[in-house]
C-alpha positions as CSV (number, residue, x, y, z in Angstrom):
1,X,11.0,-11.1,-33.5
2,X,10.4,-10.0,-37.3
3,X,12.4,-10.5,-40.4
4,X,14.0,-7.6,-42.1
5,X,12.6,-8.3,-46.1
6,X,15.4,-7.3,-47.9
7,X,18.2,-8.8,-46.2
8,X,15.9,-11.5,-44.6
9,X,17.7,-11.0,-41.2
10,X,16.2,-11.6,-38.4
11,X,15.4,-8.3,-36.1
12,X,14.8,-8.2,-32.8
13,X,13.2,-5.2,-30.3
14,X,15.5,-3.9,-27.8
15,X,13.2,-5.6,-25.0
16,X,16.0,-4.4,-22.5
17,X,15.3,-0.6,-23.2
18,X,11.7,-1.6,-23.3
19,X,11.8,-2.9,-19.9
20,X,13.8,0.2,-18.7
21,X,11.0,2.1,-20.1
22,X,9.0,0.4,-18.2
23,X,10.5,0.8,-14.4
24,X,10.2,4.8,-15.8
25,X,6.6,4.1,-16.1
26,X,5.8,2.5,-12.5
27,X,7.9,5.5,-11.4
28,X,5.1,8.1,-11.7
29,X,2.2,8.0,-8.9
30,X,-0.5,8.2,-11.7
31,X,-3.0,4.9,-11.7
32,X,-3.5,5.0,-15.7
33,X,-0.1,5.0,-16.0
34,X,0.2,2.4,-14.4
35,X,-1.9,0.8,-15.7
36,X,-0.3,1.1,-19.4
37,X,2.9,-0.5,-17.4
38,X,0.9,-3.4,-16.4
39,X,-0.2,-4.2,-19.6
40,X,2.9,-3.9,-21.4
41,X,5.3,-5.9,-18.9
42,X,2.4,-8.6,-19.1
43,X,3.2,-8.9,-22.8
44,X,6.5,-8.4,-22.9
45,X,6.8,-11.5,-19.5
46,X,4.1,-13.8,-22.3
47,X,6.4,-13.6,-25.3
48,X,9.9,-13.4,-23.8
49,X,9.9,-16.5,-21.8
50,X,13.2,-17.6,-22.6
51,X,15.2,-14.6,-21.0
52,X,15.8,-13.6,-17.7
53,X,13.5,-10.9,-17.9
54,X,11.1,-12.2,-15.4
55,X,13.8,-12.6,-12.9
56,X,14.2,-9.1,-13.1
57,X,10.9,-8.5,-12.5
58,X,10.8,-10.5,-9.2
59,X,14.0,-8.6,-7.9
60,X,11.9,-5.2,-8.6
61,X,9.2,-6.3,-6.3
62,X,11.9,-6.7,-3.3
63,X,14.6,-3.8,-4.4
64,X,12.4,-0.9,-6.4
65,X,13.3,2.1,-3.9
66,X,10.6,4.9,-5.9
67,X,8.2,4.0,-4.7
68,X,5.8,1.0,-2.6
69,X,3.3,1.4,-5.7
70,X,5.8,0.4,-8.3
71,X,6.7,-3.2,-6.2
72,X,3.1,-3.7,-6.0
73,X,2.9,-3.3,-10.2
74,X,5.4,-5.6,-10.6
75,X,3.9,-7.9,-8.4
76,X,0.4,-8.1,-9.6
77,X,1.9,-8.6,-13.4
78,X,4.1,-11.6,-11.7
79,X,1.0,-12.9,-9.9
80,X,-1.3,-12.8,-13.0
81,X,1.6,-14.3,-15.3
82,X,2.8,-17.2,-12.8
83,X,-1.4,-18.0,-12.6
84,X,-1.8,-18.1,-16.4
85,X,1.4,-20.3,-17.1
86,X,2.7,-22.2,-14.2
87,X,5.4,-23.8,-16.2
88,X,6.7,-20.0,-16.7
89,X,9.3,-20.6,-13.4
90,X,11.1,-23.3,-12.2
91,X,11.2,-23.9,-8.7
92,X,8.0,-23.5,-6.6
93,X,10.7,-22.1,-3.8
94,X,11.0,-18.8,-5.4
95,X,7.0,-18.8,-5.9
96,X,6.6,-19.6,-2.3
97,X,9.3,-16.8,-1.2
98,X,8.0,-13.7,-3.0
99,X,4.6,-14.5,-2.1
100,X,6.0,-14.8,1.6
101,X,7.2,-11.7,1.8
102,X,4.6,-9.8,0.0
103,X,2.2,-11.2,2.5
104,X,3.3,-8.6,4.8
105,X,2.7,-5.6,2.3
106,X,0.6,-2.8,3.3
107,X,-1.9,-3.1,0.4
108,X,-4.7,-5.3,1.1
109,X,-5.0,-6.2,-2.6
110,X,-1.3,-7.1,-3.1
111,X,-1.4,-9.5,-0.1
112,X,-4.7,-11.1,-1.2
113,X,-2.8,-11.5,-4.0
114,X,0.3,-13.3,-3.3
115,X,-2.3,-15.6,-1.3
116,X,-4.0,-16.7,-4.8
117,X,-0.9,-17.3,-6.4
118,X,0.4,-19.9,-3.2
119,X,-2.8,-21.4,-3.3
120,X,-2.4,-22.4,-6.6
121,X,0.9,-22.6,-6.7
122,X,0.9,-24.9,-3.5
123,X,-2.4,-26.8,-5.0
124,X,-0.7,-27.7,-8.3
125,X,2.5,-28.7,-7.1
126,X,1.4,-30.8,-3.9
127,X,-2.1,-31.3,-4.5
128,X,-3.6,-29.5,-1.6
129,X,-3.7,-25.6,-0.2
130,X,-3.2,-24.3,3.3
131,X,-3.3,-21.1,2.4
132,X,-7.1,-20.7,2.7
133,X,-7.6,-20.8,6.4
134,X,-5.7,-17.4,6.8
135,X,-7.2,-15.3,3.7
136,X,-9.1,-13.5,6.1
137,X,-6.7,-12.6,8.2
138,X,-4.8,-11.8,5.3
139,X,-6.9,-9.1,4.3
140,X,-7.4,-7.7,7.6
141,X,-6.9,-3.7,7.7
142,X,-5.0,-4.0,11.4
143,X,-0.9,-4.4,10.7
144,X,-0.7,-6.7,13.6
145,X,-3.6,-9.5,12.2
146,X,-2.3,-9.9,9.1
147,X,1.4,-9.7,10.0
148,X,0.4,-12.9,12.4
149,X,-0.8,-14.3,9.6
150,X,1.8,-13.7,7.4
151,X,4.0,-15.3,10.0
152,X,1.5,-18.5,10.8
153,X,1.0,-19.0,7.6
154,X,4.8,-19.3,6.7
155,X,5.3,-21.5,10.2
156,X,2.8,-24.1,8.2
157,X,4.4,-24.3,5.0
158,X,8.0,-24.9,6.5
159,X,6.7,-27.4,9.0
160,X,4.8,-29.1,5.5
161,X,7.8,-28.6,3.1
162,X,11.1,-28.6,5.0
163,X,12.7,-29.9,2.1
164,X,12.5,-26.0,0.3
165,X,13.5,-24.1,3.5
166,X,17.4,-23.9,2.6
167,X,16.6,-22.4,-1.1
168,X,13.6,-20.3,0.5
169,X,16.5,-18.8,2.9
170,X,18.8,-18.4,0.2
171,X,16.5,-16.8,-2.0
172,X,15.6,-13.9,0.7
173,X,18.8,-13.3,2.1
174,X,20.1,-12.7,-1.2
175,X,17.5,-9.9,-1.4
176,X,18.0,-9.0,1.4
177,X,21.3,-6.9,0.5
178,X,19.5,-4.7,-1.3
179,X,16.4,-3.7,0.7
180,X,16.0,-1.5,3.9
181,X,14.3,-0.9,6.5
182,X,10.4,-1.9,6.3
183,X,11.5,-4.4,3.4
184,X,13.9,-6.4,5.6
185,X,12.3,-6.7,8.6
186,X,9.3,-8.1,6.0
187,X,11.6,-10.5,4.7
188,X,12.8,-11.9,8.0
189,X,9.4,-12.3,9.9
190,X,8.5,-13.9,6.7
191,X,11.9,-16.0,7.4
192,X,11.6,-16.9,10.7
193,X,9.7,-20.2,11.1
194,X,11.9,-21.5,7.9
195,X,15.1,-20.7,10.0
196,X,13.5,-22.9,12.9
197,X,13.8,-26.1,10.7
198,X,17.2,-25.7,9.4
199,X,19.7,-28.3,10.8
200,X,23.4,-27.3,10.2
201,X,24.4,-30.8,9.3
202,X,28.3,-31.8,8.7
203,X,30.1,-33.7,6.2
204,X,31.5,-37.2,7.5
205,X,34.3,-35.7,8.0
206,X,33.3,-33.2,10.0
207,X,33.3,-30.4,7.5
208,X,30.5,-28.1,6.7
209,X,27.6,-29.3,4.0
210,X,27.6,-26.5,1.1
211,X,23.8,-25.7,2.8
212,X,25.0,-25.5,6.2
213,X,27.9,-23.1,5.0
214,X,25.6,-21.1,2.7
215,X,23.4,-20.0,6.3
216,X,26.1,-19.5,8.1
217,X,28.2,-17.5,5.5
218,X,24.9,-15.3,4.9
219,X,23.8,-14.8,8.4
220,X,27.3,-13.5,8.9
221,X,27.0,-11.6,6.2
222,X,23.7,-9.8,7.3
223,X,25.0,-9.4,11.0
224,X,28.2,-7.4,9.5
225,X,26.0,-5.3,7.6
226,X,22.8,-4.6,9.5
227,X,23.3,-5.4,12.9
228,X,23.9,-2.0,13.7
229,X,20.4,-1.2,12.1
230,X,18.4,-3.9,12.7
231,X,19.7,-5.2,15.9
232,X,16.8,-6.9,17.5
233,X,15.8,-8.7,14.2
234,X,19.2,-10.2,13.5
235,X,19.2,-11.4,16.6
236,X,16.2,-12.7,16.6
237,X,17.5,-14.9,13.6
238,X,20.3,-16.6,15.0
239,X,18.4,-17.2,18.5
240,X,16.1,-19.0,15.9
241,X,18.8,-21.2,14.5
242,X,20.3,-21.8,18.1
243,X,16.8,-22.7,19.0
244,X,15.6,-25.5,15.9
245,X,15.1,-28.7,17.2
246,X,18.7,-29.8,16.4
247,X,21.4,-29.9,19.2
248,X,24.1,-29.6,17.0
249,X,23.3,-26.3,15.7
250,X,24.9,-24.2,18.7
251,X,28.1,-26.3,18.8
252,X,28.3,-25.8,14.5
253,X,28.1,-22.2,14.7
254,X,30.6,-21.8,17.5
255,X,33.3,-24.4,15.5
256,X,32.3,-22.0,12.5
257,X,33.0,-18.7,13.9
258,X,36.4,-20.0,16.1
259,X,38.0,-21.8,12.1
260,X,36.8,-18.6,10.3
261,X,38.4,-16.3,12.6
262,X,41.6,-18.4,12.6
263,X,41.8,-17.9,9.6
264,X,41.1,-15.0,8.1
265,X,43.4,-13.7,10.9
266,X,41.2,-10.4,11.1
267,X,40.0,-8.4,14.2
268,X,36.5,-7.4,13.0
269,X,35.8,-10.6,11.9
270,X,36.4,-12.0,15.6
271,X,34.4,-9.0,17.0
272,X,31.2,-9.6,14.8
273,X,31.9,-13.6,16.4
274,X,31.3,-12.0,19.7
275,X,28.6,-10.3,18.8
276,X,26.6,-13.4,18.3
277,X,27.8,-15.3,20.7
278,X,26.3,-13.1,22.8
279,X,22.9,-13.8,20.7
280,X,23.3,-17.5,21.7
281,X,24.1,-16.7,25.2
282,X,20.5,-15.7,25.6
283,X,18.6,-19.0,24.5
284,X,18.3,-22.4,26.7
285,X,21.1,-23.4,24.2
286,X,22.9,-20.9,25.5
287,X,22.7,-22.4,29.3
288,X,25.6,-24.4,28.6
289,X,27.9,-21.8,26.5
290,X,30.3,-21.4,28.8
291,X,30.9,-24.8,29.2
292,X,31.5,-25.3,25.4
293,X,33.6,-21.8,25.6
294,X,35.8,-23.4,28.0
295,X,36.5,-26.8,25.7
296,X,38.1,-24.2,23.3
297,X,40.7,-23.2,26.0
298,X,43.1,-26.2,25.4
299,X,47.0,-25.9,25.9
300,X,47.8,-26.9,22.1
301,X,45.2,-24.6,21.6
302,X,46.8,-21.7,23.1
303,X,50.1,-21.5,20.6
304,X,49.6,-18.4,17.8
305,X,49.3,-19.9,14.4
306,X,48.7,-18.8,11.1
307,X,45.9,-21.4,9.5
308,X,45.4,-22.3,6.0
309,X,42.1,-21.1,4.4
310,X,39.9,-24.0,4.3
311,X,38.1,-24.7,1.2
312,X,34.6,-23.0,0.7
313,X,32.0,-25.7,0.0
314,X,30.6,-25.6,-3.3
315,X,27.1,-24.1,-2.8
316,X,26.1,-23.1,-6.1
317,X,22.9,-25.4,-6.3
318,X,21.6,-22.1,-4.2
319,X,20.8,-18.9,-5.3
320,X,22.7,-17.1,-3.2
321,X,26.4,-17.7,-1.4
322,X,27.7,-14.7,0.8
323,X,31.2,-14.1,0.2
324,X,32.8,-13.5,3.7
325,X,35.8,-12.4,2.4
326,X,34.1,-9.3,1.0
327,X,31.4,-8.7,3.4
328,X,33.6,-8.4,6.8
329,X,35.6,-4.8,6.7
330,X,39.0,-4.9,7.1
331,X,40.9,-3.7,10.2
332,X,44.3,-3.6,8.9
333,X,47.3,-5.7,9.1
334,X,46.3,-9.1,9.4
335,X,47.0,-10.9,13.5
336,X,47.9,-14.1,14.4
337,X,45.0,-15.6,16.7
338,X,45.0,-18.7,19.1
């Protein structure tokens, strides 16, 4: 910020265009240009803290589609920023959730990385690291050691900090939207053991909590989208949720898919329902699907009705909320479904 001497008017730079200049920078494949990008993004994260410029940053290192180098730019700026003022971001859960996932990036330095910056991060806010026992592993040349480690190390931290795993799973499934490919397969072997301690508690009144809604709703969401693409992953996911040591979870997501689909009153919605259905057929959950199946089939049950929307659950504590009505194509003329 400077002051315009005449007038006295404060002026400011167009940091937005300087950003933008920026992402054109980390573009081009040339190391001293990148370089110069590092160094200016540095100063421009140091003396803007008060925008959301940052956050843009940390979106970059999931979305940027030029080009691996450019995530790995952003990232080592982030990493050398969040080390040299900690107070910079609020919520260790996004720390812990783009260091997750870079974890599994193909560039030994960028992984070694996002290692330093949980290990502090981790050390400052709970007073002790486990991050340490797998740096070697980390660093490892062969995809398979250091994606195990990637994965064991994330299976620690959710077992130490179950508190963070709903906003962790928030925080990468929103991302998840707008990767592909290598990137979201990184983002859900990074998601995994978090998913494992999730329990999809209910309101008293047998409603949905706003956390156990947000999972659902984005899981769905993600199935619709990129099952067709990823179909061994995404399955892989909800067999993880069917699968946490909480009995309730199978019977939640059934209840959720059977009121959705009632409804919204729309065919491709029931068919995606199917579709993981079948997922949960295929865990020891599953062993007694049928059985909870068959408690659906009910005379009173059986009678066409057109059901009132229920109310979505106010989620917005989280960073990200899928909306189903958006996400789920639609088939038509809406049906009437018992």
């Amino acid at each position: 910020m400077v002051e315009d001497i005449e007038s006295n008017a404060p002026l400011q730079f167009n940091v937005d265009g300087l950003f933008r200049w920026i992402e054109s920078i980390f573009a081009t494949p040339s190391d001293r240009t990148h370089r110069i990008g590092r160094r200016a993004l540095k100063n421009i994260l140091l003396h803007n803290q008060k925008t959301n410029l940052l956050s843009n940053a940390i979106k970059l290192c999931y979305v940027y589609d030029s080009s691996a180098k450019a995530t790995q730019s952003y990232f080592a700026v982030i990493s050398e920023v969040l080390r040299e003022m900690p107070d910079y971001l609020e919520g260790v859960w996004k720390i812990m959730a783009v260091c997750l996932f870079k974890l599994g990036d193909e560039n030994a330095e960028v992984r070694l990385q996002a290692a330093k910056l949980l290990r502090v991060t981790e050390g400052r806010e709970y007073g002790m690291s486990r991050v340490q026992d797998f740096e070697v592993s980390i660093s490892d040349k062969t995809v398979a050691v250091y994606k195990r480690a990637q994965f064991q190390l994330s299976k620690n931290l959710s077992m130490a900090y179950p508190d963070q795993a709903m906003l962790i799973f928030s925080e990468l499934t929103m991302f998840f939207n707008h990767t592909e490919g290598k990137a979201q397969r990184d983002i859900l072997h990074a998601l995994l053991p978090w998913i494992q301690t999730i329990d999809l508690a209910l309101e008293p009144n047998g409603d949905l909590l706003p956390s156990s809604y947000m999972v659902l709703a984005n899981l769905y969401e993600i199935t619709v989208k990129f099952s067709s693409k990823i179909h061994n992953e995404i399955q892989a996911v909800w067999q993880s949720l069917a699968t946490a040591p909480f009995l309730g979870n199978v019977q939640v997501i059934l209840d959720f898919i059977f009121s959705q689909s009632l409804e919204r009153r729309e065919q491709n919605f029931v068919e995606f329902g199917k579709q993981i259905v079948v997922f949960l057929s295929e865990t020891m959950a599953g062993a007694k699907l049928v059985e909870a199946l068959t408690a659906y089939l009910q005379p009173r049950l059986m009678i066409i009705t057109v059901k009132e929307p229920s109310p979505v659950p106010d989620a917005s504590q989280f960073p990200y909320v899928a909306d189903l009505s958006k996400c789920v194509p639609n088939s038509g003329k809406p049906v009437g479904d018992s």
